[in-house]
C-alpha positions in Angstrom: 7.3 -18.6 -23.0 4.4 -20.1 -21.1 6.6 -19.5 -18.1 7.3 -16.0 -18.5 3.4 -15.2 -19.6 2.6 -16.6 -16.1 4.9 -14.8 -14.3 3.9 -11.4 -16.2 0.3 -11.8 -15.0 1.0 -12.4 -11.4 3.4 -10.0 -11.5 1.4 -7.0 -12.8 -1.9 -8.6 -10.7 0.6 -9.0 -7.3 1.9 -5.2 -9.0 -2.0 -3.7 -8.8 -1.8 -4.8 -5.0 1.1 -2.7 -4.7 0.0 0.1 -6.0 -3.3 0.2 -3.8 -0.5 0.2 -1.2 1.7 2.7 -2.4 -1.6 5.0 -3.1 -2.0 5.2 0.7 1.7 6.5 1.0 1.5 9.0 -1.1 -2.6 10.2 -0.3 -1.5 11.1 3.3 2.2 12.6 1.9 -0.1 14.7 -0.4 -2.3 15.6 2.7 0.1 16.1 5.4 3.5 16.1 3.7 4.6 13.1 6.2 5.8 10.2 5.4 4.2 7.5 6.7 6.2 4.6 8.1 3.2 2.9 10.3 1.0 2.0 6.9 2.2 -1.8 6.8 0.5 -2.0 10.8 -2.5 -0.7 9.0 -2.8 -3.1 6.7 -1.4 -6.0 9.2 -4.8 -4.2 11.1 -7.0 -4.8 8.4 -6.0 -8.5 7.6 -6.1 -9.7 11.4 -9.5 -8.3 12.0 -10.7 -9.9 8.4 -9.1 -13.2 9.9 -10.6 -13.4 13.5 -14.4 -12.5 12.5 -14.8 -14.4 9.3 -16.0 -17.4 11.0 -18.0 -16.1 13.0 -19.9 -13.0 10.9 -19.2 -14.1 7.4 -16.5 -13.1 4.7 -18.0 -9.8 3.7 -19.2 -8.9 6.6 -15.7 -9.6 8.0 -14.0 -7.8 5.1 -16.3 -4.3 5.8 -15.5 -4.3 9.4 -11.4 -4.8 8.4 -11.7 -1.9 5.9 -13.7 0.0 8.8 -11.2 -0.8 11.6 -8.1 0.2 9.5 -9.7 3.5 8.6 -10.7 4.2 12.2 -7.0 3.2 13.3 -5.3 5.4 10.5 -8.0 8.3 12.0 -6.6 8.2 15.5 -3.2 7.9 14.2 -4.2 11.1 12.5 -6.0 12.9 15.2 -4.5 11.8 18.8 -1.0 12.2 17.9 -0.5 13.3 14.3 -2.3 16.4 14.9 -1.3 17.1 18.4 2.7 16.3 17.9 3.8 19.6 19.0 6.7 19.6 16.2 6.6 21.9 13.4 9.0 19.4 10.9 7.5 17.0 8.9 10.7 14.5 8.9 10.1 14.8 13.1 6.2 13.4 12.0 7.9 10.8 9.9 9.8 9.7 13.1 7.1 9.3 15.1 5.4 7.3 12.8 8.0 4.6 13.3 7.3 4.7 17.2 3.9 4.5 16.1 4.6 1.2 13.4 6.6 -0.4 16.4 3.6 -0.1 19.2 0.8 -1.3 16.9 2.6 -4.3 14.9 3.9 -5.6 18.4 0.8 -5.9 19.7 -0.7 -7.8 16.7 1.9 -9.9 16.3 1.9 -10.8 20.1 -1.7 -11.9 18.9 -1.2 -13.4 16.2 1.7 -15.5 17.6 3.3 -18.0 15.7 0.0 -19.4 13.6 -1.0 -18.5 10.2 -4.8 -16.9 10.3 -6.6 -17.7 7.1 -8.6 -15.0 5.8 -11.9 -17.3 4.7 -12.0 -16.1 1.1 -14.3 -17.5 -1.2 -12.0 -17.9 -4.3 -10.0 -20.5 -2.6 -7.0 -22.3 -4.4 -8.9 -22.0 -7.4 -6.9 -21.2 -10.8 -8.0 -20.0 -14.3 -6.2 -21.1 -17.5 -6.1 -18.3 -20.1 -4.7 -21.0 -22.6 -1.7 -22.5 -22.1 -1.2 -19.5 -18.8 -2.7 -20.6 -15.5 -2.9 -17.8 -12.8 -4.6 -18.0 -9.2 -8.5 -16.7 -9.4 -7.5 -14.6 -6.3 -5.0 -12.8 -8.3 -7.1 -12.6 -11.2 -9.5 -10.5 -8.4 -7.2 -8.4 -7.0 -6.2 -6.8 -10.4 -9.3 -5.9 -10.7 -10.6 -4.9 -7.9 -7.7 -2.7 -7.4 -8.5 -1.3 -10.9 -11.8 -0.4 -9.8 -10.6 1.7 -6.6 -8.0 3.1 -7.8 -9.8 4.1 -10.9 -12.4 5.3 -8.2 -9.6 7.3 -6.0 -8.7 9.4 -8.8 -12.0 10.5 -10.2 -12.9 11.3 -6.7 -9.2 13.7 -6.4 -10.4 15.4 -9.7 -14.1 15.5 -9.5 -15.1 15.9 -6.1 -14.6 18.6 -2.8 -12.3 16.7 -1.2 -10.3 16.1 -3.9 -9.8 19.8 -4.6 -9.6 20.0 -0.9 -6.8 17.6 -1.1 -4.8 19.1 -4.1 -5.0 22.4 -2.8 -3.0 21.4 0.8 -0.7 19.3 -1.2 -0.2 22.5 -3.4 -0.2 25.5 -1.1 -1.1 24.7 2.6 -1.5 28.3 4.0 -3.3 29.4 1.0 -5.7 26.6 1.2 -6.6 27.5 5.0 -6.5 31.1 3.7 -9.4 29.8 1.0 -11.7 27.8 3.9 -10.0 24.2 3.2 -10.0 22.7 6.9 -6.9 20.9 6.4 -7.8 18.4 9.4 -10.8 17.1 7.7 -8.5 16.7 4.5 -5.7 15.4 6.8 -8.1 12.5 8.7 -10.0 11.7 5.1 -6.8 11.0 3.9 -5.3 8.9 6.9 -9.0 6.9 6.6 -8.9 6.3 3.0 -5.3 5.4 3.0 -6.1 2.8 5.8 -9.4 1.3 3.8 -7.2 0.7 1.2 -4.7 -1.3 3.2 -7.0 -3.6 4.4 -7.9 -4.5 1.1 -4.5 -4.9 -0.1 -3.8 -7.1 3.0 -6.4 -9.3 1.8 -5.1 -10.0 -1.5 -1.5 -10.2 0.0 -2.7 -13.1 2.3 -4.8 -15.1 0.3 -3.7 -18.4 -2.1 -1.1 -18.8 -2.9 0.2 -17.1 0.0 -0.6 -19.3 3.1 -1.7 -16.5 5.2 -1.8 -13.7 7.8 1.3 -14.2 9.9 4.1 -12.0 11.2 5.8 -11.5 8.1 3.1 -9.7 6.2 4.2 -6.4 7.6 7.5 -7.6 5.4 5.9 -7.9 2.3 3.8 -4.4 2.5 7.0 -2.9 3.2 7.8 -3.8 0.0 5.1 -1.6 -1.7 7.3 1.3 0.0 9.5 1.2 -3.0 6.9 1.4 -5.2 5.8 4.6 -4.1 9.5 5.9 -3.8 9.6 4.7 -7.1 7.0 6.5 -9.0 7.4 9.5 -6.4 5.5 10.3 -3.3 3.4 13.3 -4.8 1.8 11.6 -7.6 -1.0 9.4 -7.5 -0.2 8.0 -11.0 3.7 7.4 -9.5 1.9 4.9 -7.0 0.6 3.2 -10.0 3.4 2.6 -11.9 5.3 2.3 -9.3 3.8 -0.9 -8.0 3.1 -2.5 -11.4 6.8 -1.9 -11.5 7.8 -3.1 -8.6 5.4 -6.4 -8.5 6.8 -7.4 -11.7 10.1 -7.5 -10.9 9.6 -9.1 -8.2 8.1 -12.1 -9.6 10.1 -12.1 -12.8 12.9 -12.5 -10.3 11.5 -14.5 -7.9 10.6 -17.0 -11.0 14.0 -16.7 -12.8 16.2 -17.2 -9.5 17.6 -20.6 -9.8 19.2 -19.0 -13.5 20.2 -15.7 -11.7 22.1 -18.1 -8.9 25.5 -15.3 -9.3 23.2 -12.5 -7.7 22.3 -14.4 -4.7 19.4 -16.8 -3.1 16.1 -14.3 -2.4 17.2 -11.5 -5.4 13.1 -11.5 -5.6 13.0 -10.4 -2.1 16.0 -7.5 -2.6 15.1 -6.9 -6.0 12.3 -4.1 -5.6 15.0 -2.2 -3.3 17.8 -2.7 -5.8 15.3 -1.1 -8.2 14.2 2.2 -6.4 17.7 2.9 -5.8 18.6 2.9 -9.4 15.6 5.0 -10.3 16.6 7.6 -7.3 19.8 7.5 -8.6 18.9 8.9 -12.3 15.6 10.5 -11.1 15.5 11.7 -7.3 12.1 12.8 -7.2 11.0 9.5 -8.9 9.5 8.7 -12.3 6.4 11.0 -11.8 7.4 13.1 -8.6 7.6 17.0 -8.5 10.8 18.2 -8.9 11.8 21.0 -6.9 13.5 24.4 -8.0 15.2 26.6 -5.7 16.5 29.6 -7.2 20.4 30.7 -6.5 
């Protein structure tokens, strides 16, 4: 029992980092109505900056120039080829953010090479014992701060202009401009919040017990894609569930593995896949997503 109350906690804290994740799919599909694939070099851009300043600036210092850089890469994403891609289809966008993905994560992980970049956080390997249940203090953070900005995200969509802004693009784009909304400013807020976000998830994704930044971390963010396939690209709670979903399963399968042995070595690794086909399966638009009605 111990066991399993372990793995629930780093699962739904490992879940929350997810989500944050997820939450920058589906704010920019919301914006733009574009999928985009070049999220996890975001985040990779947020961790590597984060690891080559710390000792030299100072943690925080280090972490506020990550968050900055990844917004100010997800804003020229936005605005030097997002914006000027002379292409009219949104799955055309999606494409290009690929191309995009490819370019930036080659060139980091040329510089990252083969080490492992610690991030210099101050929680360290240390662990907190909730009884008998011992879980990493670094997790114990990341649930919470990921609580705080995603609670933060979505009082800003419902109580502030560029929320509205934002809802009003994602629900009638031409209207919207018809109404004054500048759908670039919505479009680059979205791609800057979306990459902020990253880089905080890529700290939490690279810190104990993980060993570090390396060239697999774009791996594991992928793995938040699910999540927001999952819970469905158009709905901000989706991206929450969605990850809490995802991250649990994850774990509980990760931690289980050696009694699961008939479904294969690295099932933790598949399972998050295995589980947003299912859902798609039963429920294309995803557990929270919009369905859409066309009328014969």
């Amino acid at each position: 029992m111990t066991t399993f109350l372990e793995l629930l906690a780093n699962g739904i804290s490992v879940g929350a980092v997810y989500a944050l994740i997820a939450l920058g799919f589906v704010i920019i599909f919301k914006a733009t109505e574009v999928v985009n694939f070049a999220h996890a070099s975001l985040l990779l851009a947020g961790g590597f900056v984060v690891a080559r300043l710390h000792s030299s600036i100072g943690f925080w210092a280090a972490l506020l120039l990550g968050v900055a850089g990844a917004a100010a890469v997800g804003v020229l994403i936005e605005f030097l080829i997002i914006r000027r891609a002379n292409v009219s289809s949104h799955s055309v966008l999606a494409i290009v953010t690929i191309g995009v993905d490819i370019v930036l994560t080659t060139e980091l992980t040329r510089r990252i090479g083969t080490e492992v970049l610690a991030l210099g956080d101050p929680w360290r390997d240390r662990v907190v014992h909730l009884g008998p249940v011992g879980i990493a203090q670094t997790r114990v953070v990341a649930l919470a701060v990921a609580a705080v900005l995603i609670t933060a995200f979505l009082l800003a969509f419902k109580h502030t202009g560029w929320g509205v802004a934002m809802r009003a693009t994602a629900e009638d784009p031409e209207t919207a401009a018809l109404m004054g909304v500048r759908r670039g400013r919505v479009s680059m807020g979205a791609w800057a919040v979306a990459g902020a976000l990253a880089a905080v998830a890529a700290l939490f994704l690279c810190v104990f017990p993980t060993p570090g930044l390396d060239r697999s971390t774009t791996f594991a963010a992928m793995k938040a894609f699910p999540a927001a396939i999952l819970g469905g690209l158009d709905s901000t709670t989706g991206a929450l569930a969605g990850g809490l979903i995802i991250g649990v399963t994850e774990t509980l399968m990760s931690g289980y593995q050696n009694d699961l042995v008939f479904l294969g070595r690295g099932i933790g690794d598949v399972a998050p896949f295995l589980v947003m086909i299912v859902v798609l399966l039963i429920r294309p638009a995803g557990l929270f997503g919009t369905r859409e009605l066309a009328r014969v």
